[in-house]
C-alpha positions in Angstrom: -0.6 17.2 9.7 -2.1 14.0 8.7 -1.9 10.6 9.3 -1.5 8.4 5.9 -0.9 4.6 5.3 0.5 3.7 2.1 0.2 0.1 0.6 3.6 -0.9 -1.1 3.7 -3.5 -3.5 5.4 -5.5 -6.3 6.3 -8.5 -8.0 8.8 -7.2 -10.9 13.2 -7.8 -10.3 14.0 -7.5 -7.0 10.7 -6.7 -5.5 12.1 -6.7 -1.9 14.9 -4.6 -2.4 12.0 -2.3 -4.3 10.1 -2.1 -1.6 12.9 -1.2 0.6 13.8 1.5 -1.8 10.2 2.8 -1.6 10.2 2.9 1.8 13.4 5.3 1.1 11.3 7.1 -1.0 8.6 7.7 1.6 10.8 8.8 4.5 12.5 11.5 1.7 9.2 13.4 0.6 8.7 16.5 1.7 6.5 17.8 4.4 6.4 14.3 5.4 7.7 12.2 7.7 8.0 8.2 7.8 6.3 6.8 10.9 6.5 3.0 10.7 6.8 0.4 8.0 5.3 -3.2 8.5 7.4 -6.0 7.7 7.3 -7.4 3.9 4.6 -10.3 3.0 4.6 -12.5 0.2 0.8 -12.9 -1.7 -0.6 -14.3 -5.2 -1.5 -12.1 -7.3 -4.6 -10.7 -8.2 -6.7 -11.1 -11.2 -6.8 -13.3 -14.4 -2.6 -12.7 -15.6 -0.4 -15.0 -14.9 2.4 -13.6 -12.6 4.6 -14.4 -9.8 4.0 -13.4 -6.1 3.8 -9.8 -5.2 5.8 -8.6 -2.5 3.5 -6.4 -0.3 3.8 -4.2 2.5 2.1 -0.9 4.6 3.9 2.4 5.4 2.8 4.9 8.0 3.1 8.6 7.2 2.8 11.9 8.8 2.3 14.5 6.0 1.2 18.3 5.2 1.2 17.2 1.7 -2.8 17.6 0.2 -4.2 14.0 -0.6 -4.2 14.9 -4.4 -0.1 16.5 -4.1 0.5 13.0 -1.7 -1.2 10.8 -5.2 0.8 12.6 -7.3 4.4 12.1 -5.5 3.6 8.1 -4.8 3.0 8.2 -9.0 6.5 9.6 -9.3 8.0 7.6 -7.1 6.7 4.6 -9.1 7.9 5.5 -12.3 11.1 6.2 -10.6 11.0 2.6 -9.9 10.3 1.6 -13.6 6.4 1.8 -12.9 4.6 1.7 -16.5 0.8 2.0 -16.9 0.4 -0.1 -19.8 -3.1 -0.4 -18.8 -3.0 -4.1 -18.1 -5.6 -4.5 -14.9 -3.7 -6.6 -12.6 -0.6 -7.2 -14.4 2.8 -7.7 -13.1 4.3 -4.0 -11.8 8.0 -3.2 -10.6 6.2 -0.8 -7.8 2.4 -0.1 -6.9 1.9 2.6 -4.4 -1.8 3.1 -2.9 -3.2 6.1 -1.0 -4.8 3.7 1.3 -6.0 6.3 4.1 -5.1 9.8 5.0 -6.3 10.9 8.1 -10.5 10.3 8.7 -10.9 11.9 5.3 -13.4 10.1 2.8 -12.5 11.1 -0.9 -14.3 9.9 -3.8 -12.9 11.7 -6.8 -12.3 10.3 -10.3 -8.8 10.5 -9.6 -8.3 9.6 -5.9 -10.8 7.1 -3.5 -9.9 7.3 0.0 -10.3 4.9 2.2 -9.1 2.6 -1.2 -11.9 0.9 -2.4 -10.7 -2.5 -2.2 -8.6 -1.7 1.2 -11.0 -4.5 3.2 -11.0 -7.5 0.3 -7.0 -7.9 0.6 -5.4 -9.7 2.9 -2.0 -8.0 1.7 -3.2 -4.7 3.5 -5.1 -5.4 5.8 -2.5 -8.0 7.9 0.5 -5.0 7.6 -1.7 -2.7 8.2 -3.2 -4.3 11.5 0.9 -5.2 12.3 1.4 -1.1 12.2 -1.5 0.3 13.2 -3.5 -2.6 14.9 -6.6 0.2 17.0 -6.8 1.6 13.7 -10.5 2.0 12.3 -11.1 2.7 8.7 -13.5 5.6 8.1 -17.0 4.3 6.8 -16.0 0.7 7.6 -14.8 -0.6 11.2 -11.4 -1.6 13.1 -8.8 -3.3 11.1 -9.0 -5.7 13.6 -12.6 -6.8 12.5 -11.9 -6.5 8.8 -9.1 -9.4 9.1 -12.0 -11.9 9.4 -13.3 -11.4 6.2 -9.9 -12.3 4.8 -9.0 -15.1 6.5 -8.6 -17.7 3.9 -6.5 -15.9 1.5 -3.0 -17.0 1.2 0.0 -14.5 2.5 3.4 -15.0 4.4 5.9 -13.1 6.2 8.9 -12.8 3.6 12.1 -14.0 5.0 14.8 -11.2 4.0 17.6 -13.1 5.8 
């Protein structure tokens, strides 16, 4: 069994109740179970496109699932979600779902990069993921806790869901 976090994100329709259903998603796959979730945050998007917010959030797994079986049930839960790869770099999406760790494995594979490479340059992550998992250290790269710094001035907010 393995540890996993999973970033969750979105800006497209109702990108909260998208994110809850993800979470949904999570807790269903098999060989897995759902450990925590961190609250929802609200971020600007990345990258040149025009866009609204994304809604973003972290998921804590257990799993048995192999990192590249794992990649390939996140991909179906997106498209279950109305996920299209138009292959528009940082475009609007209904539902984004990273690989972020999986255990104190390091993977660099043309289809899967584990810790993700851009884990520590997102404030989005990095604040749920310190919320769920806040003694966590990411392989290669320090404690969560440190990381936070070198995000500080980017914009995100707790999402009010009531």
């Amino acid at each position: 069994m393995f540890d996993a976090y999973i970033g969750v994100g979105g800006n497209m329709g109702d990108a909260v109740a998208t994110a809850r259903s993800a979470f949904d998603a999570l807790a269903g796959l098999p060989k897995t179970t759902l450990l925590s979730t961190s609250l929802l945050y609200r971020s600007a998007p990345v990258g040149p496109v025009r866009q609204a917010d994304f809604i973003n959030a972290v998921a804590a797994i257990r799993t048995r699932l192999a990192p590249l079986s794992l990649l390939s049930r996140l991909r179906s839960i997106e498209y279950g979600h109305g996920r299209v790869r138009d292959g528009v770099r940082w475009g609007p999406r209904a539902l984004d779902l990273d690989l972020l760790l999986y255990g104190e494995l390091q993977i660099a594979g043309d289809v899967l990069t584990v810790p993700h490479p851009a884990l520590c340059e997102r404030a989005f992550v990095l604040y749920p993921l310190y919320e769920i998992a806040p003694t966590l250290s990411i392989p290669g790269r320090g404690p969560v806790a440190r990381l936070l710094a070198g995000v500080a001035g980017q914009r995100i907010g707790i999402v009010d869901c009531w």
